[in-house]
N, CA, C and O atoms as a GROMACS GRO file, in nm:
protein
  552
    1UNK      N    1  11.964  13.316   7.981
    1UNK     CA    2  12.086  13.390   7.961
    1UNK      C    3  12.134  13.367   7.818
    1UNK      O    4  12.140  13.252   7.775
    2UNK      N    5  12.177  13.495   7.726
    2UNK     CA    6  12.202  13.429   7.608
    2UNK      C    7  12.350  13.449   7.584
    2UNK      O    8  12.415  13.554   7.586
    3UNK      N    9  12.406  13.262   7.548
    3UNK     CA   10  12.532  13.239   7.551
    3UNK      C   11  12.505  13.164   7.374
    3UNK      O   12  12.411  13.128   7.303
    4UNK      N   13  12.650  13.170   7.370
    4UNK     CA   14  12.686  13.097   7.237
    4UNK      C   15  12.855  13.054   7.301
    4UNK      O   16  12.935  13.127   7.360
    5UNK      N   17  12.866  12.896   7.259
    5UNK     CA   18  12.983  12.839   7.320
    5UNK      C   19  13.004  12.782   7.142
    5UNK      O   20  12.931  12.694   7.097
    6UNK      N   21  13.110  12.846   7.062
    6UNK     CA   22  13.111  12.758   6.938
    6UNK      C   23  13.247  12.677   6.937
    6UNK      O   24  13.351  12.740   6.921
    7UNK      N   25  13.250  12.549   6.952
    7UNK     CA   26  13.339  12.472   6.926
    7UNK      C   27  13.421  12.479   6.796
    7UNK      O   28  13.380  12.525   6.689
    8UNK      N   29  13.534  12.432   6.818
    8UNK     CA   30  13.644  12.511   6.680
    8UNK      C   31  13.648  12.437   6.558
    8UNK      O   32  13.693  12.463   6.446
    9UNK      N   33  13.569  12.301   6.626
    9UNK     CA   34  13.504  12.156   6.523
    9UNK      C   35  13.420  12.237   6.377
    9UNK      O   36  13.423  12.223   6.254
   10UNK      N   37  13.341  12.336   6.490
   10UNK     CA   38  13.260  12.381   6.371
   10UNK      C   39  13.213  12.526   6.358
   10UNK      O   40  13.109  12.572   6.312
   11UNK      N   41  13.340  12.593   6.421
   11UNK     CA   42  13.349  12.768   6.359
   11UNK      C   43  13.379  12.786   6.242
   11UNK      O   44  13.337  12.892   6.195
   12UNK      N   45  13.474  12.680   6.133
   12UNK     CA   46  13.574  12.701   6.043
   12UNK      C   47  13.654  12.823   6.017
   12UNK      O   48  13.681  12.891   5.917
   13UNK      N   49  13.690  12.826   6.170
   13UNK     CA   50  13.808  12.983   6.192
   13UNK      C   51  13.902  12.921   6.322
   13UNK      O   52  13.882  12.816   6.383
   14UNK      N   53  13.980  12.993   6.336
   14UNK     CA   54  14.089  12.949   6.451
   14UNK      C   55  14.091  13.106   6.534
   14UNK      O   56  14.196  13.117   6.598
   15UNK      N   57  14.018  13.205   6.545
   15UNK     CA   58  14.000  13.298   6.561
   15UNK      C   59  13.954  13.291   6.759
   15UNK      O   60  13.856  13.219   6.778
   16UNK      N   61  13.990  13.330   6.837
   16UNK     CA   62  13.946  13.340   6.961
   16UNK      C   63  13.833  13.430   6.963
   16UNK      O   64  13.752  13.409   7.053
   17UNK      N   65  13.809  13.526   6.885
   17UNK     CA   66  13.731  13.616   6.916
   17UNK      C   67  13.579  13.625   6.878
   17UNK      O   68  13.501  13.720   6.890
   18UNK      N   69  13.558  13.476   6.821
   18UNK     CA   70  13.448  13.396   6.848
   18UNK      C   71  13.409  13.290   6.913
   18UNK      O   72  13.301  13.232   6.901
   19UNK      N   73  13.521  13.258   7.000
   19UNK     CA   74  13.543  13.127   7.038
   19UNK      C   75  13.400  13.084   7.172
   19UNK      O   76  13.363  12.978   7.223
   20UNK      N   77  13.370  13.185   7.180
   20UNK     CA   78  13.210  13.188   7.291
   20UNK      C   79  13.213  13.259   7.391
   20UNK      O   80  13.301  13.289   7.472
   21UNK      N   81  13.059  13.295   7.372
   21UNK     CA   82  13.019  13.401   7.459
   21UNK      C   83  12.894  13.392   7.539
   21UNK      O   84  12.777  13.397   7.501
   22UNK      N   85  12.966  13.374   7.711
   22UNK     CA   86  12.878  13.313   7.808
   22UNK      C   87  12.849  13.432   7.882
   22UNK      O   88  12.926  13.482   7.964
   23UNK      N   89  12.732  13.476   7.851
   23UNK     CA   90  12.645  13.558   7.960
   23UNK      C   91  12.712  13.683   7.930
   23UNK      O   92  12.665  13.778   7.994
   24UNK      N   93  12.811  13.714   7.848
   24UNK     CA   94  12.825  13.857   7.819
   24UNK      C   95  12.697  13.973   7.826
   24UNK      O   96  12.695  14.073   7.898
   25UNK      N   97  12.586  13.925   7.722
   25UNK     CA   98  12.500  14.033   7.719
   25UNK      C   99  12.468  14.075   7.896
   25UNK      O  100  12.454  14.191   7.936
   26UNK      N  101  12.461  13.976   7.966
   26UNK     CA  102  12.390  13.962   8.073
   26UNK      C  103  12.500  14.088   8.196
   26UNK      O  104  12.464  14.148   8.297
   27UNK      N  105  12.629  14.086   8.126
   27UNK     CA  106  12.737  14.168   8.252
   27UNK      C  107  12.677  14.324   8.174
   27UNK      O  108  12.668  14.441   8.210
   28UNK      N  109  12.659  14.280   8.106
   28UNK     CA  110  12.624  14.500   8.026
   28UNK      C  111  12.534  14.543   8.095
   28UNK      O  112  12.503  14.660   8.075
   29UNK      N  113  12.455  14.461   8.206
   29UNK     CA  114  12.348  14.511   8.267
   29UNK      C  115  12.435  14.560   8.435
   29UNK      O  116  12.384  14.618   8.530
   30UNK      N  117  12.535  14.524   8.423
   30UNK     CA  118  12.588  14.540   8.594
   30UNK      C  119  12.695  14.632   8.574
   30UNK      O  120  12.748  14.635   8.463
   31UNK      N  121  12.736  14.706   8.666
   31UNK     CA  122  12.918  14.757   8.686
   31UNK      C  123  12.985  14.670   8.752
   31UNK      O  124  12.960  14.630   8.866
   32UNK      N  125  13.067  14.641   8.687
   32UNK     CA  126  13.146  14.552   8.735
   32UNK      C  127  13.248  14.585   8.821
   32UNK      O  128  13.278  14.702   8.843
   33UNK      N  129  13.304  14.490   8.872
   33UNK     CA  130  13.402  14.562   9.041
   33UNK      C  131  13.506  14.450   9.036
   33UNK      O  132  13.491  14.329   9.056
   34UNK      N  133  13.623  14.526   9.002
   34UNK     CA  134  13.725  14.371   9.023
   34UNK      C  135  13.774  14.387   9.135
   34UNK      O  136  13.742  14.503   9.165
   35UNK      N  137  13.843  14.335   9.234
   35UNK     CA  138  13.884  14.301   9.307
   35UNK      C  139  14.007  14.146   9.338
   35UNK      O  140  14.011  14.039   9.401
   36UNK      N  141  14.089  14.227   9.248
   36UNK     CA  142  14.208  14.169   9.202
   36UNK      C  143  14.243  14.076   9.348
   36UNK      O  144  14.222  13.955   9.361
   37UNK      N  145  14.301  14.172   9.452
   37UNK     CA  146  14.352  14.109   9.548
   37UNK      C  147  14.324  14.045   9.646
   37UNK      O  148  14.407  14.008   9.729
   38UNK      N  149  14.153  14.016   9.652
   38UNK     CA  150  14.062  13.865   9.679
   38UNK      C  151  14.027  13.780   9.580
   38UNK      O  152  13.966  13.674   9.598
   39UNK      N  153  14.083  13.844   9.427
   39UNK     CA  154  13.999  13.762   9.320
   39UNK      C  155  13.845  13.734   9.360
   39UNK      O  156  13.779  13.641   9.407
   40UNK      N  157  13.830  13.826   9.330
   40UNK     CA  158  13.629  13.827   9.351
   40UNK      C  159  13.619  13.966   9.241
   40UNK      O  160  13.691  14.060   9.208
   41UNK      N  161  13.484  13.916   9.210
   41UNK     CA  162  13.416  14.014   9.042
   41UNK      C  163  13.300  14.013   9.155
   41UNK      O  164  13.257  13.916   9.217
   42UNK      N  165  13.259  14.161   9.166
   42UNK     CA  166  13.157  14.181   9.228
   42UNK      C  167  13.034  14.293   9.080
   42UNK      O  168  13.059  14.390   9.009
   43UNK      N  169  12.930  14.219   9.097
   43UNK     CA  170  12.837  14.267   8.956
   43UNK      C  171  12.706  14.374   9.067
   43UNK      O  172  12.638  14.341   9.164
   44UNK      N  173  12.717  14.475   9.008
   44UNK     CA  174  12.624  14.606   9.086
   44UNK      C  175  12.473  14.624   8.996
   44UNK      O  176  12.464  14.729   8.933
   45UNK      N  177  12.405  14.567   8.990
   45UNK     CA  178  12.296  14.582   8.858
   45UNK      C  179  12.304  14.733   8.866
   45UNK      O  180  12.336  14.794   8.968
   46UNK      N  181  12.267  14.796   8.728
   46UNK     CA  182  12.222  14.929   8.717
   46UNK      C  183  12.085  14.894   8.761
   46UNK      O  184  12.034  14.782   8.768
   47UNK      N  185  12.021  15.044   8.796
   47UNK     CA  186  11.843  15.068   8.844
   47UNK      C  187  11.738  14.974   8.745
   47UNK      O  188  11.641  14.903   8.773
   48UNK      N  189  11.818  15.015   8.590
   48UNK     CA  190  11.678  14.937   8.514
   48UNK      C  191  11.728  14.836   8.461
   48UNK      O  192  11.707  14.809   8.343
   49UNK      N  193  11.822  14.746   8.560
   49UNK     CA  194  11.878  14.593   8.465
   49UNK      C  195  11.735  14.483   8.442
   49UNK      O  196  11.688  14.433   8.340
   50UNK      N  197  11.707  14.478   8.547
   50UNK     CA  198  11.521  14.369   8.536
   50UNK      C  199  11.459  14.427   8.466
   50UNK      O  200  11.364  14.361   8.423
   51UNK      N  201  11.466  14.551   8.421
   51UNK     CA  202  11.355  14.556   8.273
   51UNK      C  203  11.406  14.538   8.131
   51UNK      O  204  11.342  14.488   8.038
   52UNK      N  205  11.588  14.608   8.122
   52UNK     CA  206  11.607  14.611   8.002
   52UNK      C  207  11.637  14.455   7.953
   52UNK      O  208  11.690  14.361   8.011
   53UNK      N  209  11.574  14.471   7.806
   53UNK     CA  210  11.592  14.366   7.741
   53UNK      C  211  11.738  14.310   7.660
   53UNK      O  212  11.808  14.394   7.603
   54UNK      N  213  11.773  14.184   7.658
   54UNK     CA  214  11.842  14.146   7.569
   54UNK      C  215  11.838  14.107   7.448
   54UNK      O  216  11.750  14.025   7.420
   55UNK      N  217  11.941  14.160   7.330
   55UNK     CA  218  11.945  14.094   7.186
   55UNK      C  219  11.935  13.984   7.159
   55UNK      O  220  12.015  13.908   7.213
   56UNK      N  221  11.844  13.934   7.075
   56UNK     CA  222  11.833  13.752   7.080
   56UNK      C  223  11.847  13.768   6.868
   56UNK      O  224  11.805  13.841   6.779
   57UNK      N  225  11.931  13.651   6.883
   57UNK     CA  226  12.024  13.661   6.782
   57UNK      C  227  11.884  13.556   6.714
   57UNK      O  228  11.844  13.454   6.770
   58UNK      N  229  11.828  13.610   6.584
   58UNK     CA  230  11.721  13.515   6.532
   58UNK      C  231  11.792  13.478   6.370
   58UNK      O  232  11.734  13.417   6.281
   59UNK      N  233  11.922  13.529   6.364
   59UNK     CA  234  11.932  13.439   6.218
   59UNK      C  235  12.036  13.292   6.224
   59UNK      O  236  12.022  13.189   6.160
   60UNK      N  237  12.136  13.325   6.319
   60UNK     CA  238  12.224  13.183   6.372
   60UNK      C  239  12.333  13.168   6.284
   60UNK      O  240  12.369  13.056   6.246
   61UNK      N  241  12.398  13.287   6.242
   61UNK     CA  242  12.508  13.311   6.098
   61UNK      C  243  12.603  13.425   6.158
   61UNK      O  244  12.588  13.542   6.195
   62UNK      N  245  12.713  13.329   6.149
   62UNK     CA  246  12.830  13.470   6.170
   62UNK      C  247  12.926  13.469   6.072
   62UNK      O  248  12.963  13.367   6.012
   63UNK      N  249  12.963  13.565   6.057
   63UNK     CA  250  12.953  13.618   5.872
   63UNK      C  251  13.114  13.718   5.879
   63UNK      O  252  13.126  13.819   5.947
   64UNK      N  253  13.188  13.676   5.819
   64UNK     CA  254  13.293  13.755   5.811
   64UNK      C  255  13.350  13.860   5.630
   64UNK      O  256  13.300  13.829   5.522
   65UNK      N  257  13.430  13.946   5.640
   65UNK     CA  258  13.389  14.004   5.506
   65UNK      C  259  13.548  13.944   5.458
   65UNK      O  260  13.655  13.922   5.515
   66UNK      N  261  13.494  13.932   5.323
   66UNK     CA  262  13.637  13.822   5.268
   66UNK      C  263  13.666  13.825   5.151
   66UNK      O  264  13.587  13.767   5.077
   67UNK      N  265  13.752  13.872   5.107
   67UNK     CA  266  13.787  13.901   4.930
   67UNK      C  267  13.676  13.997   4.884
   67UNK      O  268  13.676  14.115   4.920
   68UNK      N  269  13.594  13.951   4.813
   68UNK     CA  270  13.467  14.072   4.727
   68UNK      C  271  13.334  14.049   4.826
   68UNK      O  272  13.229  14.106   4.798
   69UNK      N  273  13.345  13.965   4.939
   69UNK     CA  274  13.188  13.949   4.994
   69UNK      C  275  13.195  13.941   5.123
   69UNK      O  276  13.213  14.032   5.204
   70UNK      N  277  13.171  13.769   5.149
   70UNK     CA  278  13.124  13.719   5.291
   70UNK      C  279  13.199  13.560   5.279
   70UNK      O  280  13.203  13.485   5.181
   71UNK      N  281  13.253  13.542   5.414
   71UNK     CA  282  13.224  13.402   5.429
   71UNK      C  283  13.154  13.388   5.561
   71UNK      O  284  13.129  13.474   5.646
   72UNK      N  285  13.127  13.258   5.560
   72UNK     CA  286  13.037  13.184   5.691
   72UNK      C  287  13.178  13.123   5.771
   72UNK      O  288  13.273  13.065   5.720
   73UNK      N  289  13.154  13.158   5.916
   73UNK     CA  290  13.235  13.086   5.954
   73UNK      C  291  13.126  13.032   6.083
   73UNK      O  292  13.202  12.961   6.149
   74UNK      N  293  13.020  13.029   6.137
   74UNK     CA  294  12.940  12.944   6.229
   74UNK      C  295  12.804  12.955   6.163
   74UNK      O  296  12.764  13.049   6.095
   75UNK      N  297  12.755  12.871   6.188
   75UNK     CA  298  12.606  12.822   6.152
   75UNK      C  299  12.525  12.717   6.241
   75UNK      O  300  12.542  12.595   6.237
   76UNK      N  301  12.392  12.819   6.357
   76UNK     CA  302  12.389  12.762   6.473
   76UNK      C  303  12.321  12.632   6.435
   76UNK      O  304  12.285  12.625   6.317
   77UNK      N  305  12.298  12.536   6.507
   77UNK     CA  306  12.210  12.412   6.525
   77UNK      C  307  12.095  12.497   6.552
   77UNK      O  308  12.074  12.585   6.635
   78UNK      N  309  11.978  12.411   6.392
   78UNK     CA  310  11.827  12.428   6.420
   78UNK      C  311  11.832  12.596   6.428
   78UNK      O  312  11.780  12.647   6.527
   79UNK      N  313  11.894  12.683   6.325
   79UNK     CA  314  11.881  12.801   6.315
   79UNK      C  315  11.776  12.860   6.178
   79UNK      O  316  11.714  12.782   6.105
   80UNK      N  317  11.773  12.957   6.167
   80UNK     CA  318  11.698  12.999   6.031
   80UNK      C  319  11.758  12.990   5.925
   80UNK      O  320  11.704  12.948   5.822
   81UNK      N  321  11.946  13.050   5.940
   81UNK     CA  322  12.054  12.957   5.879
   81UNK      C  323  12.068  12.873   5.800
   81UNK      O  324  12.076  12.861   5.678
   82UNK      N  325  12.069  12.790   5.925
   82UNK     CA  326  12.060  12.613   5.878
   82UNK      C  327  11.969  12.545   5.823
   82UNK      O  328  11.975  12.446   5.751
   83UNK      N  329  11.867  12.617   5.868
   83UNK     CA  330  11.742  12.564   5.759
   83UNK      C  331  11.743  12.613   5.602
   83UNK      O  332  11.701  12.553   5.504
   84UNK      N  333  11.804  12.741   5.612
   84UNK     CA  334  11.810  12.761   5.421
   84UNK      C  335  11.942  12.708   5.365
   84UNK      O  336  11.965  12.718   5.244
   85UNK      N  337  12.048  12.641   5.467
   85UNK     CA  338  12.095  12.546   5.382
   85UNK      C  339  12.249  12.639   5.398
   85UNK      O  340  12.328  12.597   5.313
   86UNK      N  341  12.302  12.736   5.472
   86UNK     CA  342  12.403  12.775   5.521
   86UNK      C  343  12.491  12.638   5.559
   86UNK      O  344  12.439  12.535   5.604
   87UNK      N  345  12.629  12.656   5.534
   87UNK     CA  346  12.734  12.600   5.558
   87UNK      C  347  12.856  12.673   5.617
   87UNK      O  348  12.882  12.786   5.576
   88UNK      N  349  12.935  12.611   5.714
   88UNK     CA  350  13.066  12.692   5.725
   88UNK      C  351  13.161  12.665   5.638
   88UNK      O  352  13.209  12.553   5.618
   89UNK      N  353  13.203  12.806   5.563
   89UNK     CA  354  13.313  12.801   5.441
   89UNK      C  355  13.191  12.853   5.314
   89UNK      O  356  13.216  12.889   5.199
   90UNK      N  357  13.117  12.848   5.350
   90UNK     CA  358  13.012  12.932   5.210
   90UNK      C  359  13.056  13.037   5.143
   90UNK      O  360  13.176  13.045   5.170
   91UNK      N  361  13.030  13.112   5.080
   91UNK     CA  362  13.121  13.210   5.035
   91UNK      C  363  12.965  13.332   4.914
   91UNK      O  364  12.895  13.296   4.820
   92UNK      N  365  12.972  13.441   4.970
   92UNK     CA  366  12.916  13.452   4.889
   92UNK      C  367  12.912  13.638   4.865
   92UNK      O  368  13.021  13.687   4.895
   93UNK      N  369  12.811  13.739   4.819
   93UNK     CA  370  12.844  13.841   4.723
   93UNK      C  371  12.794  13.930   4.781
   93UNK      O  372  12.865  14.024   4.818
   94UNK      N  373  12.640  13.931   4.810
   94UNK     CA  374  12.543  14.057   4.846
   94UNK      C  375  12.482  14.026   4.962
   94UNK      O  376  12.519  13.934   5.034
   95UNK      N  377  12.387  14.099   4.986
   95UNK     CA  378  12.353  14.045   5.112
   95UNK      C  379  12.180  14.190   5.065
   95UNK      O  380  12.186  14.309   5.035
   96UNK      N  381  12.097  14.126   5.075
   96UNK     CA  382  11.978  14.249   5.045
   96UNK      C  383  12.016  14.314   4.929
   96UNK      O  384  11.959  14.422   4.912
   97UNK      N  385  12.104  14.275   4.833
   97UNK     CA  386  12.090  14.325   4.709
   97UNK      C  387  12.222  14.459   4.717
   97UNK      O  388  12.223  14.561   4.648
   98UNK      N  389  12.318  14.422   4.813
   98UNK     CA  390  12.387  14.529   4.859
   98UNK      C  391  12.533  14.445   4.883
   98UNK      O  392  12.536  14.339   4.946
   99UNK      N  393  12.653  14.506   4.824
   99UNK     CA  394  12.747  14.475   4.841
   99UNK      C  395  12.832  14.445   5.003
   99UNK      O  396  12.864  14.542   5.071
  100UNK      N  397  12.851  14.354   5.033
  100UNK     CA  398  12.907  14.316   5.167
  100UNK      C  399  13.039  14.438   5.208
  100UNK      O  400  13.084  14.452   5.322
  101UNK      N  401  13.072  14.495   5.116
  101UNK     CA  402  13.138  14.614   5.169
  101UNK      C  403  13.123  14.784   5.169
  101UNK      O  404  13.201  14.879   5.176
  102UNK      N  405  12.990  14.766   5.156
  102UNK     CA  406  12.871  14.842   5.135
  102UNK      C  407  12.836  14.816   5.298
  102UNK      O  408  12.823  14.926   5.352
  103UNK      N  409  12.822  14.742   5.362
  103UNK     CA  410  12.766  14.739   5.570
  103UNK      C  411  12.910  14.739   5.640
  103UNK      O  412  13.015  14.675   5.636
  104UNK      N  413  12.867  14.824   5.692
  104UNK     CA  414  12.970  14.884   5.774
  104UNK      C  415  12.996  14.714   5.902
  104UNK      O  416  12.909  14.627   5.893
  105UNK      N  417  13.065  14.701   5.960
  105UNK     CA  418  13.127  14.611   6.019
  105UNK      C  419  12.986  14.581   6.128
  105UNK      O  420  12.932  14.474   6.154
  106UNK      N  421  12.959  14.697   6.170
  106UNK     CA  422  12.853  14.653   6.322
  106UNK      C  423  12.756  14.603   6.267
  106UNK      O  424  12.705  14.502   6.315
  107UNK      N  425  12.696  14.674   6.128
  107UNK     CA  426  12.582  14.642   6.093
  107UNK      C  427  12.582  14.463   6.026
  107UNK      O  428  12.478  14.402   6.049
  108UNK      N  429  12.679  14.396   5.959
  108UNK     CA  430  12.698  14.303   5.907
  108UNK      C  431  12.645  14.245   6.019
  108UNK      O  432  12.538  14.185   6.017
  109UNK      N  433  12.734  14.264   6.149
  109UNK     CA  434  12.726  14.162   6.295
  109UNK      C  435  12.622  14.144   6.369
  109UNK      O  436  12.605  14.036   6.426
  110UNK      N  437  12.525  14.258   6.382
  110UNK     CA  438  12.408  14.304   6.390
  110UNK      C  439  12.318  14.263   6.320
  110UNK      O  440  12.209  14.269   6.376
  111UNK      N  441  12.317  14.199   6.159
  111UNK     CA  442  12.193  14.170   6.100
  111UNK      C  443  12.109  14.019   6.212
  111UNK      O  444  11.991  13.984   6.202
  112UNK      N  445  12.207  13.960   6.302
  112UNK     CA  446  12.137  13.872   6.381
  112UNK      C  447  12.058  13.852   6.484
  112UNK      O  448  12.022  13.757   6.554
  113UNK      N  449  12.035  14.016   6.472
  113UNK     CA  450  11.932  14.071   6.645
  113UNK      C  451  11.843  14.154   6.519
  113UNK      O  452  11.814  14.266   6.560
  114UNK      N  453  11.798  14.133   6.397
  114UNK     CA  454  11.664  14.184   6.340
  114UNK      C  455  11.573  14.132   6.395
  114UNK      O  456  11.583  14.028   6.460
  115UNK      N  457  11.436  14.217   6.372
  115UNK     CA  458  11.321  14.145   6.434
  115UNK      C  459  11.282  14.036   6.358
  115UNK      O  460  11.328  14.015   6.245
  116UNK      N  461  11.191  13.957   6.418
  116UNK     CA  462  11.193  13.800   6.417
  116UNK      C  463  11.034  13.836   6.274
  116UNK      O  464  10.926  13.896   6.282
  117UNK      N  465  11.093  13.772   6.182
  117UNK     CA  466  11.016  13.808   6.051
  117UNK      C  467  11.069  13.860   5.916
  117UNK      O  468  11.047  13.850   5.795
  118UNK      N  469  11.172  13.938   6.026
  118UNK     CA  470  11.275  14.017   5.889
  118UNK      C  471  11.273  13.873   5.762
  118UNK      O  472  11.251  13.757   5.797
  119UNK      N  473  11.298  13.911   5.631
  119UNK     CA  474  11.366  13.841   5.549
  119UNK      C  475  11.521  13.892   5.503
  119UNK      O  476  11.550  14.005   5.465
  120UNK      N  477  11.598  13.795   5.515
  120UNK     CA  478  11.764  13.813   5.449
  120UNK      C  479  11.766  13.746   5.296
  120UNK      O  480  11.726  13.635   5.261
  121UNK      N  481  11.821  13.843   5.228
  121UNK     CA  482  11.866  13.789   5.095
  121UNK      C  483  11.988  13.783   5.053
  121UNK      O  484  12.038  13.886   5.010
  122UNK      N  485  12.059  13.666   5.055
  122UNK     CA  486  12.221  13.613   5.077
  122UNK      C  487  12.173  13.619   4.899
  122UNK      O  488  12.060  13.589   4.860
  123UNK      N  489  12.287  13.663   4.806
  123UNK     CA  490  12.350  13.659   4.680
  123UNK      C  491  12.492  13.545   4.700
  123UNK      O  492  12.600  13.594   4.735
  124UNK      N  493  12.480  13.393   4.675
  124UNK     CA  494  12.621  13.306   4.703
  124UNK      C  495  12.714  13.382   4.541
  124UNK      O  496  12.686  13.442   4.437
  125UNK      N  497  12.858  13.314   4.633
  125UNK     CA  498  12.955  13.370   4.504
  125UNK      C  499  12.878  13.233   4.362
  125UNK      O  500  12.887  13.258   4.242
  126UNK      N  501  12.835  13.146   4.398
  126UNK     CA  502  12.792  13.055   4.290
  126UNK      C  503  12.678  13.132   4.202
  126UNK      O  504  12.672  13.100   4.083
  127UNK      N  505  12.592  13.226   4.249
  127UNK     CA  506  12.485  13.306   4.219
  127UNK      C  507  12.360  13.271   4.285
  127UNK      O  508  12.263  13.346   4.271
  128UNK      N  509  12.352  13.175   4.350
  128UNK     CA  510  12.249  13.094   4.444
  128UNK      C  511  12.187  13.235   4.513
  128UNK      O  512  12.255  13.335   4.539
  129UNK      N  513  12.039  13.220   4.538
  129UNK     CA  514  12.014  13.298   4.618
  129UNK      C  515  11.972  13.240   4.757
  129UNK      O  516  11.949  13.119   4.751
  130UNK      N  517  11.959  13.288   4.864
  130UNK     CA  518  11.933  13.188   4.959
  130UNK      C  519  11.863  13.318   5.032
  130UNK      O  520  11.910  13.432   5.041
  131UNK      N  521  11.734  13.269   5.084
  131UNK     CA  522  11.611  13.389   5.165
  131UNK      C  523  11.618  13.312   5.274
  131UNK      O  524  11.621  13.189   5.276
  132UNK      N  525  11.622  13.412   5.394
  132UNK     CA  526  11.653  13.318   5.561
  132UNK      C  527  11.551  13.469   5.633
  132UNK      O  528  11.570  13.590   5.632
  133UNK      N  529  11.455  13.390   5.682
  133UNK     CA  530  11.347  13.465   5.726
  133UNK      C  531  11.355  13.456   5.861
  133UNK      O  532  11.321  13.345   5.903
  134UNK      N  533  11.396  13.551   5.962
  134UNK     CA  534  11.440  13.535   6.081
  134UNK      C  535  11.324  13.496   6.151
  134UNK      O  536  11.207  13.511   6.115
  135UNK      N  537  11.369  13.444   6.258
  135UNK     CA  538  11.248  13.381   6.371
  135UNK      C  539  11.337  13.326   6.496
  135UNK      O  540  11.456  13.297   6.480
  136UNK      N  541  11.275  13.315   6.614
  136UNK     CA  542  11.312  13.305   6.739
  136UNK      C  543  11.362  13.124   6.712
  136UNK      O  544  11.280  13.053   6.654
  137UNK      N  545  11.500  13.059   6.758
  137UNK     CA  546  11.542  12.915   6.721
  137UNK      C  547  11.552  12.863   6.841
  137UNK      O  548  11.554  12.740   6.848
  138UNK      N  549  11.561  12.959   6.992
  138UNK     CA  550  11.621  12.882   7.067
  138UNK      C  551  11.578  12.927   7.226
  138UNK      O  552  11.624  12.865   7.322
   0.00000   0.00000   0.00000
């Protein structure tokens, strides 16, 4: 099931709306049924829930747009990320040679379900370049 639970130790945001996400992908596969006045969530799979696949997040960077670029505000454990040396509070310019306000909002959020191989080219506001070659972490 793919969850992300990020502790607020080390989101460097106070933001709820990353605060974690347990089995979400997994309800997009059902209709959901509330039933307020037993308190019971009843989940209906659609016909093709056992085949369709889920997004598996292969870069481990969530990336917000901030003054002229990007900042980092999570960076998973043992990610592709973390291995090129991502920090939360990083700060940086381009992203593929392309201005961070140049990707539209989904696509920024989205660069973490590329296929596993893609290369990312982070431009830091220091001028650092940093290449994070996606691959499966977890």
């Amino acid at each position: 099931m793919p969850a992300a639970l990020i502790p607020s130790s080390v989101a460097g945001t106070t933001s709820t709306a990353i605060a974690g996400d347990l089995g979400l992908p997994v309800l997009t596969h059902f209709r959901l049924i509330l039933d307020y006045s037993h308190e019971r969530l009843y989940a209906v799979p659609y016909p093709d829930a056992a085949r369709a696949q889920f997004a598996k997040d292969r870069l481990g960077l969530s990336l917000t747009k901030a003054d002229a670029g990007f900042a980092v505000e999570f960076v998973a454990p043992n990610s592709p990320a973390q291995a090129a040396g991502f920090k939360v509070g990083d700060k940086g310019t381009l992203i593929n040679g392309k201005s961070v306000q140049a990707w539209p909002e989904t696509s920024l959020a989205n660069l973490r379900y590329s296929a596993s191989g893609t290369t990312l080219t982070f431009t830091m506001q220091s001028g650092d370049i940093r290449q994070v070659k996606l691959a499966d972490y977890f």
